[in-house]
N, CA, C and O atoms as a GROMACS GRO file, in nm:
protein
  460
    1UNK      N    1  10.436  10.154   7.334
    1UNK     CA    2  10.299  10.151   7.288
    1UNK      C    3  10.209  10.114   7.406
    1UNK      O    4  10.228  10.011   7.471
    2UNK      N    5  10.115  10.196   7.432
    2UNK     CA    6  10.050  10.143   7.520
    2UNK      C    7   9.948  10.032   7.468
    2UNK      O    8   9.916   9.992   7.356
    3UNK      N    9   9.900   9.989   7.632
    3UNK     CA   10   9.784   9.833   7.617
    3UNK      C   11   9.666   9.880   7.533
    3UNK      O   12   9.608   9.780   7.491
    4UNK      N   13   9.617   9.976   7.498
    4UNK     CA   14   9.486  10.002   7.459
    4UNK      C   15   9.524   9.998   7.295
    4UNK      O   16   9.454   9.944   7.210
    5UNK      N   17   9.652  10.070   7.271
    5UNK     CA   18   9.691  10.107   7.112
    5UNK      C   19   9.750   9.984   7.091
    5UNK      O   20   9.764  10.016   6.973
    6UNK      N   21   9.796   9.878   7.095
    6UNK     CA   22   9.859   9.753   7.100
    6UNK      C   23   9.744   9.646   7.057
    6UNK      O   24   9.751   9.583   6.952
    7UNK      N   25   9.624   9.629   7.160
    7UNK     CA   26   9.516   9.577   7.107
    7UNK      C   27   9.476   9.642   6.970
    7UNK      O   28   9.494   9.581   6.865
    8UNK      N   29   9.442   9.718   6.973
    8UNK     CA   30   9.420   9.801   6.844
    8UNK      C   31   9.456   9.734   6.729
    8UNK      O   32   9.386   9.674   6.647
    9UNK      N   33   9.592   9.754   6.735
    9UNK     CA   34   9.750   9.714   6.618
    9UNK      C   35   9.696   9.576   6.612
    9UNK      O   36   9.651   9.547   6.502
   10UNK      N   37   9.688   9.481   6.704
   10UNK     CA   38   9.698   9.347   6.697
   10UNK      C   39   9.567   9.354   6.624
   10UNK      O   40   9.575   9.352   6.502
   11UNK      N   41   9.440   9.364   6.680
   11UNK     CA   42   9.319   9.386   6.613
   11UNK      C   43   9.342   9.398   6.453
   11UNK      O   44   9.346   9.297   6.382
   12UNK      N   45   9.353   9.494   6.415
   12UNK     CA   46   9.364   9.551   6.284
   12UNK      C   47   9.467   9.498   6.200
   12UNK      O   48   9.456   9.539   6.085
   13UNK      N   49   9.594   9.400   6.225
   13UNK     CA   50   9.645   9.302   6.146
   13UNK      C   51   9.670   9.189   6.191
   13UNK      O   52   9.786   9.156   6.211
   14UNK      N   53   9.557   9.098   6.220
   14UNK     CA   54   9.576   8.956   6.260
   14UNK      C   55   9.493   8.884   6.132
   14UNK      O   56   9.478   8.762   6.126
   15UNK      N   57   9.447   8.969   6.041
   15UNK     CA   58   9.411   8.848   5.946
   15UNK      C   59   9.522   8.826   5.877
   15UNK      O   60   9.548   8.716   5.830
   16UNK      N   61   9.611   8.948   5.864
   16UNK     CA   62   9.741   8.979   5.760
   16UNK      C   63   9.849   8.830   5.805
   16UNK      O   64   9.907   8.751   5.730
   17UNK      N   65   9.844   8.834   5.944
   17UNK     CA   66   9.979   8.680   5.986
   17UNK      C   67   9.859   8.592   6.062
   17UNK      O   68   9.887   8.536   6.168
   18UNK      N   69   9.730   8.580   6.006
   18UNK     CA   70   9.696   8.482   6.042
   18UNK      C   71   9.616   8.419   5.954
   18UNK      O   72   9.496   8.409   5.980
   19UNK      N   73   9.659   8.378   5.861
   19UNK     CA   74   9.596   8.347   5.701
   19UNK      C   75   9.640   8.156   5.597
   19UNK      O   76   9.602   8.098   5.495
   20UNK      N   77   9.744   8.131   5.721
   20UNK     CA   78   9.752   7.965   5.672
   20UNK      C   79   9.647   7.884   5.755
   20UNK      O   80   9.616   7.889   5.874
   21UNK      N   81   9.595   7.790   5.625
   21UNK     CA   82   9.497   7.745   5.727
   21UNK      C   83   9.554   7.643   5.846
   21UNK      O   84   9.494   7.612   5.949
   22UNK      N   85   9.713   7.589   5.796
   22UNK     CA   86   9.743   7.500   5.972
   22UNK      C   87   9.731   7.629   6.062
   22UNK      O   88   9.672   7.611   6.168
   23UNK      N   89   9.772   7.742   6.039
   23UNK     CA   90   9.811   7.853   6.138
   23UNK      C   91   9.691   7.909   6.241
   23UNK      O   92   9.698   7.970   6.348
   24UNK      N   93   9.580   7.862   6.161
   24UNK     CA   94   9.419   7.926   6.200
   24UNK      C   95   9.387   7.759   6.289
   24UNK      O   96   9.337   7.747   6.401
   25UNK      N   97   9.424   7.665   6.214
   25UNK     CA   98   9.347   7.513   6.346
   25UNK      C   99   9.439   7.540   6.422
   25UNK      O  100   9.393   7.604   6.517
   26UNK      N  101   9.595   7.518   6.435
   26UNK     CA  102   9.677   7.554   6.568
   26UNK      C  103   9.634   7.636   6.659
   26UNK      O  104   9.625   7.598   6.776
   27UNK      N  105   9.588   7.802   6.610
   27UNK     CA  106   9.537   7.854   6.680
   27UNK      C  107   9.412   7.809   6.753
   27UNK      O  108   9.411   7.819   6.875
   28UNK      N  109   9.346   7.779   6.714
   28UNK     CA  110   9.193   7.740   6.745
   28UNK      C  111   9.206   7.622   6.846
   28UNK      O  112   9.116   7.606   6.928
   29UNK      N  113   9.324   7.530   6.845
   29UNK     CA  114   9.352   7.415   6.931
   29UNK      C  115   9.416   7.487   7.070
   29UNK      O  116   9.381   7.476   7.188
   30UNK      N  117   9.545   7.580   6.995
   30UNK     CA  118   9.634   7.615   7.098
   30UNK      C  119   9.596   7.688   7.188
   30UNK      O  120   9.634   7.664   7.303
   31UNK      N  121   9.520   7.786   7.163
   31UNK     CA  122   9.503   7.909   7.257
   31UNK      C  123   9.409   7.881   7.360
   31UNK      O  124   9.405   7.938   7.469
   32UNK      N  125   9.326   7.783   7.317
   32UNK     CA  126   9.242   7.764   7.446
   32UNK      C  127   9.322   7.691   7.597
   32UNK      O  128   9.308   7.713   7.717
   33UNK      N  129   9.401   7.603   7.521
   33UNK     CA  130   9.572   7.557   7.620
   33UNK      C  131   9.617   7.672   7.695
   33UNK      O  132   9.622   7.657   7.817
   34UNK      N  133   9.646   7.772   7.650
   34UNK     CA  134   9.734   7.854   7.690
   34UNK      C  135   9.614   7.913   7.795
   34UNK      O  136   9.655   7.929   7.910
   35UNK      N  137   9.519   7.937   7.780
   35UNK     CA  138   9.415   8.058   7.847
   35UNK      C  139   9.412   7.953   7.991
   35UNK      O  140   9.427   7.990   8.107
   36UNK      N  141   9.386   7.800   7.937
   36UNK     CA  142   9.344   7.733   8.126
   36UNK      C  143   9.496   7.714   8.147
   36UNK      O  144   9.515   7.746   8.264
   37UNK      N  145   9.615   7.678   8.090
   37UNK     CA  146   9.762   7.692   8.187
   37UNK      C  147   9.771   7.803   8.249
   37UNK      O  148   9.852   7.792   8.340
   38UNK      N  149   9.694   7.976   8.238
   38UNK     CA  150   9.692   8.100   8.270
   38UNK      C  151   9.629   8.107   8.357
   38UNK      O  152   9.666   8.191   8.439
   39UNK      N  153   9.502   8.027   8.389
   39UNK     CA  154   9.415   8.009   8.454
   39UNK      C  155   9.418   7.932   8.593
   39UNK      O  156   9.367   7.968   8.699
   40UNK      N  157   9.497   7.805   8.565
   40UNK     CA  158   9.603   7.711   8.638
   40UNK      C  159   9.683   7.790   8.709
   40UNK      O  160   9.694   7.790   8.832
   41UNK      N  161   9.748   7.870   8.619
   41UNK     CA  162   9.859   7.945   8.727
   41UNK      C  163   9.823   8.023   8.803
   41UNK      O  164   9.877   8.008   8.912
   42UNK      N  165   9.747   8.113   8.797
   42UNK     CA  166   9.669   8.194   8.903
   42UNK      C  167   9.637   8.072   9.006
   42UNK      O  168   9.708   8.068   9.107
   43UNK      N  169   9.534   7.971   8.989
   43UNK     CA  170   9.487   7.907   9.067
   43UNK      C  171   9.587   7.808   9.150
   43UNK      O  172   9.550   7.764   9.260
   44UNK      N  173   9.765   7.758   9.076
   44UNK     CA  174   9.831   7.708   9.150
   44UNK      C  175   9.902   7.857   9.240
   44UNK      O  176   9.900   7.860   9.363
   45UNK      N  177   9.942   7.934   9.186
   45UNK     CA  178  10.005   8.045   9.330
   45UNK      C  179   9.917   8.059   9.428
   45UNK      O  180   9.967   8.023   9.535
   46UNK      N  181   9.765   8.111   9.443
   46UNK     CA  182   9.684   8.119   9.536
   46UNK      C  183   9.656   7.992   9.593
   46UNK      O  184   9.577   8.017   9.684
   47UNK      N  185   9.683   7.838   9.588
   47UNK     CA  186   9.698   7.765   9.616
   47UNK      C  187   9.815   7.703   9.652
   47UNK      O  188   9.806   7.593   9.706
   48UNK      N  189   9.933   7.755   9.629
   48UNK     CA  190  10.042   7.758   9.641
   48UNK      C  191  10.120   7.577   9.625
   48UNK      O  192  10.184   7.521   9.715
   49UNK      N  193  10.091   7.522   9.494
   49UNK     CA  194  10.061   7.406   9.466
   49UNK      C  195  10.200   7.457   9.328
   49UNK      O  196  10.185   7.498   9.213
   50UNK      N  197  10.310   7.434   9.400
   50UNK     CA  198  10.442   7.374   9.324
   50UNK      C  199  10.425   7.307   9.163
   50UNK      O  200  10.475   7.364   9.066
   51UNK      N  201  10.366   7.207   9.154
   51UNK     CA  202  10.334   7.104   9.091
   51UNK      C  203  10.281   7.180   8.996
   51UNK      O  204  10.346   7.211   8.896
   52UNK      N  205  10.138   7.225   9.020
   52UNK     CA  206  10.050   7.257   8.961
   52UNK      C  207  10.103   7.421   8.886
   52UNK      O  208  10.056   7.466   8.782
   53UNK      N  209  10.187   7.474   8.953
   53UNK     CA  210  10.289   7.591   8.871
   53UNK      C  211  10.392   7.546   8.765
   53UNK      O  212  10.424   7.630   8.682
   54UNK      N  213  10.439   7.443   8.760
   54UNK     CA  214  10.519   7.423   8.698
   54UNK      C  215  10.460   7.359   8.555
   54UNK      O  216  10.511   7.380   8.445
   55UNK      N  217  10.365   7.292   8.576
   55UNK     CA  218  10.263   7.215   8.487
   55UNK      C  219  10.184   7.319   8.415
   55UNK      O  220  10.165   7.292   8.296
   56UNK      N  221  10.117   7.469   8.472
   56UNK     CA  222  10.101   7.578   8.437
   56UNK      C  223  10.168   7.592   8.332
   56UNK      O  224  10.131   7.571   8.216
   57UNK      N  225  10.302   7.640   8.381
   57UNK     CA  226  10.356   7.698   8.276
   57UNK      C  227  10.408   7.635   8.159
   57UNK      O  228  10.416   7.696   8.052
   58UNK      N  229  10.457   7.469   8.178
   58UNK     CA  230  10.469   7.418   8.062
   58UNK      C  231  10.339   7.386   7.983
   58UNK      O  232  10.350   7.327   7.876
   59UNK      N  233  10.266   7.406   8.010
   59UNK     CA  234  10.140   7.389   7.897
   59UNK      C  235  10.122   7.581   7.832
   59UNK      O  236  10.101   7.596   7.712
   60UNK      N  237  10.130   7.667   7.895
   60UNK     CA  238  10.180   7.779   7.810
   60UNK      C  239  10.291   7.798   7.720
   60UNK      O  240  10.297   7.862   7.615
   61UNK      N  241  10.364   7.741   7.774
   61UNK     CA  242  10.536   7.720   7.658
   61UNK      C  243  10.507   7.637   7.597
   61UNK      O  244  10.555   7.663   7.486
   62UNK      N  245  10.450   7.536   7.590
   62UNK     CA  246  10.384   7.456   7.444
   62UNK      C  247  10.303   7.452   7.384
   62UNK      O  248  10.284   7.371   7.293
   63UNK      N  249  10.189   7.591   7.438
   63UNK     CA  250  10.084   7.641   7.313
   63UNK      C  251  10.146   7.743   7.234
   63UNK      O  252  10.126   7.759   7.113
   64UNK      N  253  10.251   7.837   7.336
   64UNK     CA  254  10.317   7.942   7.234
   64UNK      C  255  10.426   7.882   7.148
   64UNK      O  256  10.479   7.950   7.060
   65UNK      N  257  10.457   7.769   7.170
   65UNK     CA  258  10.560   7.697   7.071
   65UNK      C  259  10.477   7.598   7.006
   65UNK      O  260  10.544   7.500   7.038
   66UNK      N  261  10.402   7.560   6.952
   66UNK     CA  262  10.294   7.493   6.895
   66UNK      C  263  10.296   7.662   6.826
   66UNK      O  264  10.385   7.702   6.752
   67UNK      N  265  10.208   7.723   6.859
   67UNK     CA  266  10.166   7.835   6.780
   67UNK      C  267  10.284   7.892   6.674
   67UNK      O  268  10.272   7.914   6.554
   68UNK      N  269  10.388   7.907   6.753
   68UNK     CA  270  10.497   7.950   6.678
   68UNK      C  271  10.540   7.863   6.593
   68UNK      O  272  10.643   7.907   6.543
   69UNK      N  273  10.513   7.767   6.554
   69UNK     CA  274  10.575   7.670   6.432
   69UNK      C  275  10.452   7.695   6.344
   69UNK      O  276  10.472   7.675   6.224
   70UNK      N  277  10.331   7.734   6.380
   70UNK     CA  278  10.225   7.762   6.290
   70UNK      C  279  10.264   7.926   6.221
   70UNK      O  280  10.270   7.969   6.106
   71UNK      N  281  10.276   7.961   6.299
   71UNK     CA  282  10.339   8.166   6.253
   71UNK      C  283  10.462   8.085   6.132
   71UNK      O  284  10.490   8.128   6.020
   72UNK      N  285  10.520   7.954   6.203
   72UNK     CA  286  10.637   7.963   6.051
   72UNK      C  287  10.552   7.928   5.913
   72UNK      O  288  10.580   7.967   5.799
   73UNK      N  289  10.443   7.846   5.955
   73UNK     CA  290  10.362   7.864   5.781
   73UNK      C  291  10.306   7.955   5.715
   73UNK      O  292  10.263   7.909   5.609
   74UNK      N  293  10.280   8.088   5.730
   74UNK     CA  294  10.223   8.192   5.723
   74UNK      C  295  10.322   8.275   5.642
   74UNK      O  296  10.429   8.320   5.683
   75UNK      N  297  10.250   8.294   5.479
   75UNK     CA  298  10.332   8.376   5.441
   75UNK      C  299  10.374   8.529   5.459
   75UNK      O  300  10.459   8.584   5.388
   76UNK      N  301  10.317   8.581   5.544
   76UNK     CA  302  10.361   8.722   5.584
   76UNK      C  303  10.416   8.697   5.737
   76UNK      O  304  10.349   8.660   5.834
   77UNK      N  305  10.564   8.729   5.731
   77UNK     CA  306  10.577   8.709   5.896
   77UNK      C  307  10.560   8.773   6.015
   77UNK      O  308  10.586   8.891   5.991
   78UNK      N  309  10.529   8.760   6.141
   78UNK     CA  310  10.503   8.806   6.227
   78UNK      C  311  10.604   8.927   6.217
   78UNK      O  312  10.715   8.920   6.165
   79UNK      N  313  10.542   9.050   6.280
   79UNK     CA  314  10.636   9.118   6.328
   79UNK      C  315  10.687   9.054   6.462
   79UNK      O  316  10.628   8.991   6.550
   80UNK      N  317  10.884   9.114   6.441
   80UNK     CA  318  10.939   9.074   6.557
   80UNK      C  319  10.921   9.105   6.663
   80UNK      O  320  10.881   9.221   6.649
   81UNK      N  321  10.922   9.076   6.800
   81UNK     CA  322  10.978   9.152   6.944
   81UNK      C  323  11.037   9.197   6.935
   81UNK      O  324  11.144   9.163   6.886
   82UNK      N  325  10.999   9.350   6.993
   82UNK     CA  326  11.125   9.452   7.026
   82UNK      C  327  11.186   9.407   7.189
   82UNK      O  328  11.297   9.450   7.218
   83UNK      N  329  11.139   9.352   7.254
   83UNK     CA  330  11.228   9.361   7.343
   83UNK      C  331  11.114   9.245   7.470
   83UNK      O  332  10.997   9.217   7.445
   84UNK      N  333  11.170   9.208   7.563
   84UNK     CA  334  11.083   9.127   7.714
   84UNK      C  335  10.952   9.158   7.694
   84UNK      O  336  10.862   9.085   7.653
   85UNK      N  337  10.947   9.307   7.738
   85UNK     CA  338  10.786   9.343   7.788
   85UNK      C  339  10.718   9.381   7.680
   85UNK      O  340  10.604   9.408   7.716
   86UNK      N  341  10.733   9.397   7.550
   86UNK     CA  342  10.719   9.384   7.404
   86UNK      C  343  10.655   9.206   7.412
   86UNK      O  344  10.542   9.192   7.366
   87UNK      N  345  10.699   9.128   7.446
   87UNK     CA  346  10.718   8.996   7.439
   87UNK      C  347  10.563   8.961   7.521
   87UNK      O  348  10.457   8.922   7.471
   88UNK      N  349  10.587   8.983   7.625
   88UNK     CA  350  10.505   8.925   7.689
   88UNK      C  351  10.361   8.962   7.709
   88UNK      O  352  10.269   8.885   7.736
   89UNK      N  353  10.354   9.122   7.688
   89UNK     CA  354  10.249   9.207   7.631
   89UNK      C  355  10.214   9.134   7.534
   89UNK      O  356  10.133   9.044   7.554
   90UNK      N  357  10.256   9.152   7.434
   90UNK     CA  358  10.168   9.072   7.278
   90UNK      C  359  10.141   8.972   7.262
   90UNK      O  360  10.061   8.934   7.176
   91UNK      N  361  10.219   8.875   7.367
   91UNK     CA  362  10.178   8.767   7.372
   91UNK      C  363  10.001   8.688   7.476
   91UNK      O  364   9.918   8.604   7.441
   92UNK      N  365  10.015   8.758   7.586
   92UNK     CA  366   9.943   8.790   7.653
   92UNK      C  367   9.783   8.866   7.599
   92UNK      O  368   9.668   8.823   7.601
   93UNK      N  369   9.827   8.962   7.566
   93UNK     CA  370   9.689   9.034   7.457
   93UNK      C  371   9.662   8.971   7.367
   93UNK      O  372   9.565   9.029   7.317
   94UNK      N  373   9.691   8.859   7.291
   94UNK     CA  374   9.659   8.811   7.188
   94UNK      C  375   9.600   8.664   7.201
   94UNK      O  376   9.524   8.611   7.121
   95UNK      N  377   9.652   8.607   7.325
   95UNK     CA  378   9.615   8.477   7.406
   95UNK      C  379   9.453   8.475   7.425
   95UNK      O  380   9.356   8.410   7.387
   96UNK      N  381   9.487   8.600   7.514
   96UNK     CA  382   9.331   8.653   7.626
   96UNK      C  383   9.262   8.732   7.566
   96UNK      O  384   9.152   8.738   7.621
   97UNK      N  385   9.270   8.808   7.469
   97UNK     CA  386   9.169   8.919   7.399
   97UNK      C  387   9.096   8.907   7.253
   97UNK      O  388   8.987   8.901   7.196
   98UNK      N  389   9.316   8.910   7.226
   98UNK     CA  390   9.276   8.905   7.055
   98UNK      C  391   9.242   8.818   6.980
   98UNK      O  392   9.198   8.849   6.869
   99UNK      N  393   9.255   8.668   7.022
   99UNK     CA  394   9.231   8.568   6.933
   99UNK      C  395   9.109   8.550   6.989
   99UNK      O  396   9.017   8.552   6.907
  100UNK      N  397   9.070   8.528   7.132
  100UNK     CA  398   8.897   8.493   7.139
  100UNK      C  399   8.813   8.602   7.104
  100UNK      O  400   8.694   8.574   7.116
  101UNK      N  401   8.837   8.717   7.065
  101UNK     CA  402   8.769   8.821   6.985
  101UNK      C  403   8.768   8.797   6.844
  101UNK      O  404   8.683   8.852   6.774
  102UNK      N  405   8.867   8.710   6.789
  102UNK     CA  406   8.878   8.691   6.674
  102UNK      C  407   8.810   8.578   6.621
  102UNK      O  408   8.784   8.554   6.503
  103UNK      N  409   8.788   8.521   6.707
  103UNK     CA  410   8.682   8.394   6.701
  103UNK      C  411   8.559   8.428   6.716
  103UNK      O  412   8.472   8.407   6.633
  104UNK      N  413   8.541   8.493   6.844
  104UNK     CA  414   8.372   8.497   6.885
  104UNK      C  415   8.299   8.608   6.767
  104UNK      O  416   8.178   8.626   6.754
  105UNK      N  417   8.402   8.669   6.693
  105UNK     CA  418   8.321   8.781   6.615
  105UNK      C  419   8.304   8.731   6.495
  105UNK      O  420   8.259   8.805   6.408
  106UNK      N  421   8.338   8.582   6.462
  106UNK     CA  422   8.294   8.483   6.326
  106UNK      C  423   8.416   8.532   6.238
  106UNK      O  424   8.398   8.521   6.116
  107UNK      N  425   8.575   8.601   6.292
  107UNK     CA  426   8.689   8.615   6.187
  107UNK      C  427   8.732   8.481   6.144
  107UNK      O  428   8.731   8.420   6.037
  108UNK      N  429   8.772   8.454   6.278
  108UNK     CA  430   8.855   8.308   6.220
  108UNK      C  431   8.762   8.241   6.145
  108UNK      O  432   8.809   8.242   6.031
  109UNK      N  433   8.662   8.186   6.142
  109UNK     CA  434   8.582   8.142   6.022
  109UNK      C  435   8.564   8.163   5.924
  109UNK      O  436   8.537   8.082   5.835
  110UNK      N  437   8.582   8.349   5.910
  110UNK     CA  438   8.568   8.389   5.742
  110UNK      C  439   8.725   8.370   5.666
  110UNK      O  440   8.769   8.351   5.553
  111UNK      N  441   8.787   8.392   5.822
  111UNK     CA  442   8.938   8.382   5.751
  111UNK      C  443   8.990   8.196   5.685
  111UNK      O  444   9.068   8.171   5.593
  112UNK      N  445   8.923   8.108   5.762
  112UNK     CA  446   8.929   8.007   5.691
  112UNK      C  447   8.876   7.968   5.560
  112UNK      O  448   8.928   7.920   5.459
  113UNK      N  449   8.770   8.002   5.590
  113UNK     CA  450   8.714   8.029   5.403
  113UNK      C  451   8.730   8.062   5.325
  113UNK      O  452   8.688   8.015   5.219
  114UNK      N  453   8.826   8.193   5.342
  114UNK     CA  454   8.942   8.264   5.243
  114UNK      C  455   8.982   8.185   5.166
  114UNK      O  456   8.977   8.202   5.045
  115UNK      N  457   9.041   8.058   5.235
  115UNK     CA  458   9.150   7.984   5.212
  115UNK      C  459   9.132   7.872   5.123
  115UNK      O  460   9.227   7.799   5.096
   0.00000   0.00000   0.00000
């Protein structure tokens, strides 16, 4: 699937697995974690700051694992990974695109209200 049809997909069913309300505050806490550890990491390689890479990335592995115990409250489950670059694609597009699109366009808000 390409990056353009992928956003799309994610776009068009993220209210469907994103509908518990812990699943919507996790998100709303987590993802902004994940975007400056992303941010960090760029800025520790071009700085070439060891420390500051490793610290990177564990604050990304504990917003996507934070997040992922929120995906377990959600009664429709995520679709699975098909495979690595499946993995890191969707994970990635949904960090950086799809969830702050999903916010800034007033979803996550209506989707809490749902609730």
């Amino acid at each position: 699937m390409k990056i353009r049809e992928m956003m799309k997909w994610q776009a068009d069913g993220y209210q469907t697995y994103h509908f518990s309300r812990i699943n919507l505050w996790i998100h709303i806490i987590a993802v902004p974690f994940f975007i400056a550890g992303t941010l960090s990491l760029f800025l520790s390689i071009i700085t070439l700051n060891i420390i500051l890479v490793i610290t990177s990335l564990l604050l990304m592995a504990t917003s996507i694992g934070v997040q992922g115990y929120g995906h377990g409250k959600e009664k429709v489950p995520a679709i699975p990974f098909s495979g690595f670059v499946n993995a890191v694609t969707r994970i990635f597009l949904e960090q950086l695109i799809t969830f702050p699109k999903f916010v800034f366009t007033g979803q996550w808000y209506k989707a809490l209200k749902k609730i």
